[in-house]
N, C-alpha and C positions, 0 to 999 in steps of 0.2 A: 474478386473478379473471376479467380479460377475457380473457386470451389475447394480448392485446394493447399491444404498448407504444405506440401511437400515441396510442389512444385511452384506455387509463391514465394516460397524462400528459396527457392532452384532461380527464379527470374530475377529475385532479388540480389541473389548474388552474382547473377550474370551482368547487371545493368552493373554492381559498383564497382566489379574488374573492367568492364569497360569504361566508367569513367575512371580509374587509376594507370589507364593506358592513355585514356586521347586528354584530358583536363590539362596534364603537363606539358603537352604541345599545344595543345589549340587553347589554351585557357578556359578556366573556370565559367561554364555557361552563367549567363546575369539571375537564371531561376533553377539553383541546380535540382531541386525535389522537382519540377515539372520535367528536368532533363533528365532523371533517371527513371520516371514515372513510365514516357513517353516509351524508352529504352525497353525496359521490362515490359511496357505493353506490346512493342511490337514483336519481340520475342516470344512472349505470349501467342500472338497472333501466329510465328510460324509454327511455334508449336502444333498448334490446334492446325493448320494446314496441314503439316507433314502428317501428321497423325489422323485427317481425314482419307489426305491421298494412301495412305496404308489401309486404312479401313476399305475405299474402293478395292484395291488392288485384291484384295481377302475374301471381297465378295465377290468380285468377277471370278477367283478359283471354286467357289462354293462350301468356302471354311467356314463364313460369318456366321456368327450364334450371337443371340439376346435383336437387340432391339437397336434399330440404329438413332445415335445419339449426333444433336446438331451443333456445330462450332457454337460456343457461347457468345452473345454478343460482350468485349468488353469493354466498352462505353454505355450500356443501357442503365440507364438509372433502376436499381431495384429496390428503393428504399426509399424512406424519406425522415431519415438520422441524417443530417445534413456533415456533423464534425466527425471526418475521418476515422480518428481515434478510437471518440465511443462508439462509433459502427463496428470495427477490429474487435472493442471487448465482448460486443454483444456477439459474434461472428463465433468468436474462438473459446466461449462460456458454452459449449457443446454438451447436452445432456448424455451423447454417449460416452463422457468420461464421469469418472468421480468429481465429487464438488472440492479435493484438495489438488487432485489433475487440472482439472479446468483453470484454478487460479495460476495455478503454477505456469502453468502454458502460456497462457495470458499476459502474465508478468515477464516472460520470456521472450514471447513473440512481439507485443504490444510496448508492456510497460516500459523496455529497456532495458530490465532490469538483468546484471549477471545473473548466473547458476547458483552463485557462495551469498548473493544479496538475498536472493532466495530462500536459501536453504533460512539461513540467520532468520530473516521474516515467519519461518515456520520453526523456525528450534530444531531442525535437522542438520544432518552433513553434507556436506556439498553431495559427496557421492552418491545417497540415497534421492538427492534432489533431482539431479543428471539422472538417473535411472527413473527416474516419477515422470520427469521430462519427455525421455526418449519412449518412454514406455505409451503417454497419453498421444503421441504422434503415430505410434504403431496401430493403436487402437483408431484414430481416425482415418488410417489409410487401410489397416484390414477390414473396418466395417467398410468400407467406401463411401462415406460421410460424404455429404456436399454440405459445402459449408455457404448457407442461405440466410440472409436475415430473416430473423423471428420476428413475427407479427401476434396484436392480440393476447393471447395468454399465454402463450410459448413468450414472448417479450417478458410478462410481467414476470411469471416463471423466473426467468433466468436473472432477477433485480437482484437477490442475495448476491450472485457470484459475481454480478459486473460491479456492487458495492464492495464487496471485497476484495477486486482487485486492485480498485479506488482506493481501499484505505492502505491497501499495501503499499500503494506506491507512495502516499504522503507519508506513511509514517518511516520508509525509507529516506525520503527529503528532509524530513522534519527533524529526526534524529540517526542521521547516518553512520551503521554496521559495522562502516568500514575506511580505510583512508585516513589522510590527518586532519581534513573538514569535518566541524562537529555539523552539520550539516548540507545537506543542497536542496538550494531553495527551488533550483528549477525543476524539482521531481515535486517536491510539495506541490509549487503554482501551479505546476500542470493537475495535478491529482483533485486541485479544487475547481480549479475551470472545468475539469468533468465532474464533479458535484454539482455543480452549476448546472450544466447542460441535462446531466439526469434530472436532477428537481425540474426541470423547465417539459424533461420530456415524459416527468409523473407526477404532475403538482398533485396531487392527491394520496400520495403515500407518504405518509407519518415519515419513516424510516430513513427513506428518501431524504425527506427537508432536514429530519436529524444528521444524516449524513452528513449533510451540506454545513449545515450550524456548526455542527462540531470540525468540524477542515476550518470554516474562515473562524469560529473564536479560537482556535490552537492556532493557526496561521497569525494568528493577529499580534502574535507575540515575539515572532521569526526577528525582527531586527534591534530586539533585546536581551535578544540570547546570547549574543557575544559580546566582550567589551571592545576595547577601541587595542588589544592585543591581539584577539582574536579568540581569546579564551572564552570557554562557557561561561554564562551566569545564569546559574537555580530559580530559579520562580519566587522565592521568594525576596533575592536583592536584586530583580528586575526594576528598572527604573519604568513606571508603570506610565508615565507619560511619554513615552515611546514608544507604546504598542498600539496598533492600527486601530482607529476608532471605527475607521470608516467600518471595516471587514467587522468587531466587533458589529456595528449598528446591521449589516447585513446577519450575520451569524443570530443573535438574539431576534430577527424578523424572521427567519428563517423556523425559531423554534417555537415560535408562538405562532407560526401556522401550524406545525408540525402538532401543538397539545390544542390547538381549536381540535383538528379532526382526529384525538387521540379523546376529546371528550365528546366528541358523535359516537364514538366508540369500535374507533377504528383501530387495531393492533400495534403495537410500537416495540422496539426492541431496546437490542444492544446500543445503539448508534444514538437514538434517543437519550437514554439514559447516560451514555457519555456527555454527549453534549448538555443534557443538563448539567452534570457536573463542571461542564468548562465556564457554563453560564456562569457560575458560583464565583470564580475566580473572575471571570471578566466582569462582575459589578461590582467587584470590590475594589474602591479604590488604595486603600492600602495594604500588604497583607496581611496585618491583625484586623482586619474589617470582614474577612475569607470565613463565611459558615460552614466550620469545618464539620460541624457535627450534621450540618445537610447533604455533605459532601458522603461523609461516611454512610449516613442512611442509606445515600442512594448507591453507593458501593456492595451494600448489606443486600440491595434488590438486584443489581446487575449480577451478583454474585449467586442469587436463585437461579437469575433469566440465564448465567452464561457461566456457570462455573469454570475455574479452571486458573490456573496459578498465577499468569499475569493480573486476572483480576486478585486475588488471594495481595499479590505482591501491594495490587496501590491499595485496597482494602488496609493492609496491616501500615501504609503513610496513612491514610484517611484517618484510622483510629489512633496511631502516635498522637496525630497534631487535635484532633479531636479530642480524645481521654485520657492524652498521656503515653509515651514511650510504652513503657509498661504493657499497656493494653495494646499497641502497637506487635512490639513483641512474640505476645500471645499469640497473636492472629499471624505473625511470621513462622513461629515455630511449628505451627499446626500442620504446612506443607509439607513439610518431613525433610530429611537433609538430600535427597536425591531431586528434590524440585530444580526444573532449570538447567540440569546439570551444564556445567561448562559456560551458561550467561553470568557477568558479571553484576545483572539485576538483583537478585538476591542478597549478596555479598554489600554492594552499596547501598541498599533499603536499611541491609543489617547496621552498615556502619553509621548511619543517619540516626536513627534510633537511638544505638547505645551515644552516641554524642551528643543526644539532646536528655539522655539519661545521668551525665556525667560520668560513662564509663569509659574514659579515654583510649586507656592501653588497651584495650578489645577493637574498640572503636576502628584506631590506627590499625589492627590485626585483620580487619574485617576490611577496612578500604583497599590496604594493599591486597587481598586476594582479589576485589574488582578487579583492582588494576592491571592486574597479573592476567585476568580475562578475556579484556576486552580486545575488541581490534582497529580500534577508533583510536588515534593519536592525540585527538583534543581529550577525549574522556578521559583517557588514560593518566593524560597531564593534569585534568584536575583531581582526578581522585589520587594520584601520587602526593600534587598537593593539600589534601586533607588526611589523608593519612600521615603526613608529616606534621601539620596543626595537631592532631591529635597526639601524638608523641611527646609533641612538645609540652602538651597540658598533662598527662600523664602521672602519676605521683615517681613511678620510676628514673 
C-alpha cells in the first residue's frame, strides 16, 4: 500500500506497540490482523497528510523541486492476486536486487522467517545474512523503488524468485534448522497453499505444477515422520499407510499436467525433476518396491540442470541404495572435504553409507560428527542415537 518497505515496516511496528499498550486493558479485539491492519492504515494515512501539508508549506516558500506527487490511495485495489501473501512475495521479488537479495528479503519480510533460519537455508552465517538483508533494503530505498504489482511479463519474470521463496519456506517446515521440533508443519502448510495459488495463478508453467507436486508428494509424508515420542523416522521405516493419500493423489495430478506441457515442449527445471523423484517414492508402496535406479537417473539429470552439492549430497543416497554403498561413496567423496562446511548433511549421508557397508566404527565416527553439527534437538537425538547403534555393532 505504501510502496514502501521501510516505512511498512515503520507502520507495522507502530500498530503492534499500539496494540501491546491498549489489548491488555481493553481486551484482545475479536479480529486482531483487521485491528492492526486498520491501525497501520490509519497511520499511514497521517503519514501521507503531514507529509503533504509539508510539501504545501515548501512550495508556498518556492523551494519545491521535481514534480508534485499525490497521497496514494490506500484502499484502491491495484491488483488482482487476491491472497495477501502471494501479493507480499511478488511485491518484495524486486528486480532491483540480486536474485539471492530478493529471496532473502522476502523470507524475512514475508516468509517469517528469522535472519539464522536464513542464513541455514543458504549455507551462510547469520552475519553475512543480516548484512544481505540490510543491504537489499538500502538498495530499495536509495533507488527509490515503489514497490507496485508486476503485471504481464514482469509477473512471469519474477516466477523463479517467488518459487524460491516458496520452497524455502517448506523446506524450513518440512525439516526444521533449528529448535528441538524436527519440524513445523505450519511453515510447510503454508508454503503449499502458496504452490497452490501460484499453479492456479500459471496453470501453464511446467515448473510451476512441478512446484506444487513436489510440496504435496513431500508434504504427504509430514505425519510419519515422527513416532508416537516425537522422535524422527527416515523414509524408509515410515509406516506408509500413514502418509496422505489425498495430497499424494493431488501431487501426482499435479505432475502429469506439469510432463503433458513439458512434452508440447515447454521447459521444465529443477522443481520438475524433484518431484519426479518424490513421485518414485509415493508409488511405491513398500520401500524395497522404490526404483532407486530411476531415482538415481534422474539425480544424474538434475545434477547437469542444477549442479551443486546438496544435489551431489542426495545423488551419492540415490546411487548407495541404487548400486551400492560403494558407488554411493564415490559420488560423496568427489565433493571434496570442504563441501557443506559446518552442515551436518555430509557427515550423516557419510554415516548411512558406510553402515549399510558394514563399516561400523567409521559409521559411529561419521554420525557423531553430525551430531556434533546440527542445531536441531530432534536431529541431533537421532543421529546420537545411530552413532551409538553403530558402536555397538563395531568389531571394537
Amino acid at each position: 500500500m505504501t510502496r514502501d518497505v521501510q516505512l511498512a515496516e515503520d507502520l507495522a511496528q507502530d500498530a503492534l506497540v499500539a496494540a501491546l499498550e491498549q489489548w491488555p486493558t481493553d481486551g484482545v479485539p475479536d479480529n486482531p490482523s483487521a485491528w492492526l491492519m486498520t491501525t497501520a492504515k490509519r497511520r499511514g494515512i497521517d503519514h501521507f497528510r503531514r507529509a503533504e501539508v509539508l510539501r504545501r508549506k515548501v512550495t508556498e516558500v518556492g523551494r519545491a523541486r521535481g514534480e508534485e506527487q499525490a497521497m496514494p490511495d490506500l484502499d484502491a485495489q491495484v491488483d488482482h492476486i487476491e491472497d495477501d501473501v502471494l501479493r507480499l512475495i511478488f511485491l518484495t521479488c524486486h528486480p532491483a536486487l540480486t536474485a539471492e537479495s530478493r529471496a532473502a528479503l522476502t523470507l524475512r519480510l514475508v516468509g517469517g522467517l528469522t535472519t539464522a533460519e536464513i542464513a541455514r537455508g543458504f549455507l551462510t552465517t547469520e552475519s553475512a545474512m543480516g548484512q544481505r538483508i540490510s543491504r537489499a533494503k538500502k538498495t530499495l530505498a536509495t533507488a527509490r523503488v515503489e514497490l507496485e504489482l508486476p503485471t504481464g511479463e514482469e509477473r512471469t519474470r519474477r516466477l523463479d524468485d517467488v518459487m524460491a521463496v516458496i520452497y524455502l519456506i517448506f523446506n524450513e517446515g518440512y525439516t526444521a534448522t533449528a529448535g528441538q521440533d524436527w519440524m513445523r508443519p505450519e511453515l510447510s502448510n503454508e508454503a503449499t497453499r502458496l504452490a497452490r495459488m501460484l499453479a492456479a495463478l500459471a496453470p501453464d508453467e511446467p515448473e510451476v505444477l512441478g512446484l506444487q507436486a513436489l510440496l504435496e508428494l513431500q508434504g504427504s509424508r509430514t505425519t510419519a515422520r515422527l513416532d508416537e515420542s516425537g522422535m524422527p523416522v527416515l523414509l524408509e521405516a515410515q509406516d506408509r499407510t500413514r502418509w496422505d493419500h489425498l495430497l499424494i493423489r493431488r501431487g501426482l495430478a499435479a505432475l502429469q499436467r506439469a510432463e503433458a506441457f513439458a512434452r508440447r515442449g515447454k521447459p521444465v527445471g529443477t522443481y520438475f525433476l524433484q518431484a519426479s523423484i518424490a513421485a518414485q517414492h509415493a508409488k511405491a508402496k513398500q520401500p524395497e518396491h522404490t526404483s532407486w535406479r530411476r531415482i538415481a537417473a534422474l539425480y544424474d539429470v538434475l545434477a547437469e540442470v542444477a549442479p551443486g552439492p546438496v544435489v551431489e549430497l542426495n545423488r551419492a543416497v540415490a546411487h548407495g541404495r541404487a548400486h551400492g554403498p560403494t558407488a554411493g561413496l564415490a559420488v560423496l567423496d568427489a565433493l571434496g572435504p570442504d563441501a557443506l562446511a559446518g552442515s551436518p548433511l555430509v557427515p550423516s549421508v557419510r554415516g548411512d553409507l558406510l553402515e549399510r557397508a558394514g563399516l561400523h566404527e567409521r559409521a559411529s565416527e561419521a554420525f557423531a560428527e553430525a551430531a556434533s553439527r546440527t542445531s536441531n534437538g530432534s536431529e541431533r537425538a537421532l543421529l546420537h542415537r545411530r552413532a551409538q547403534a553403530n558402536a555397538a555393532r563395531s568389531p571394537g
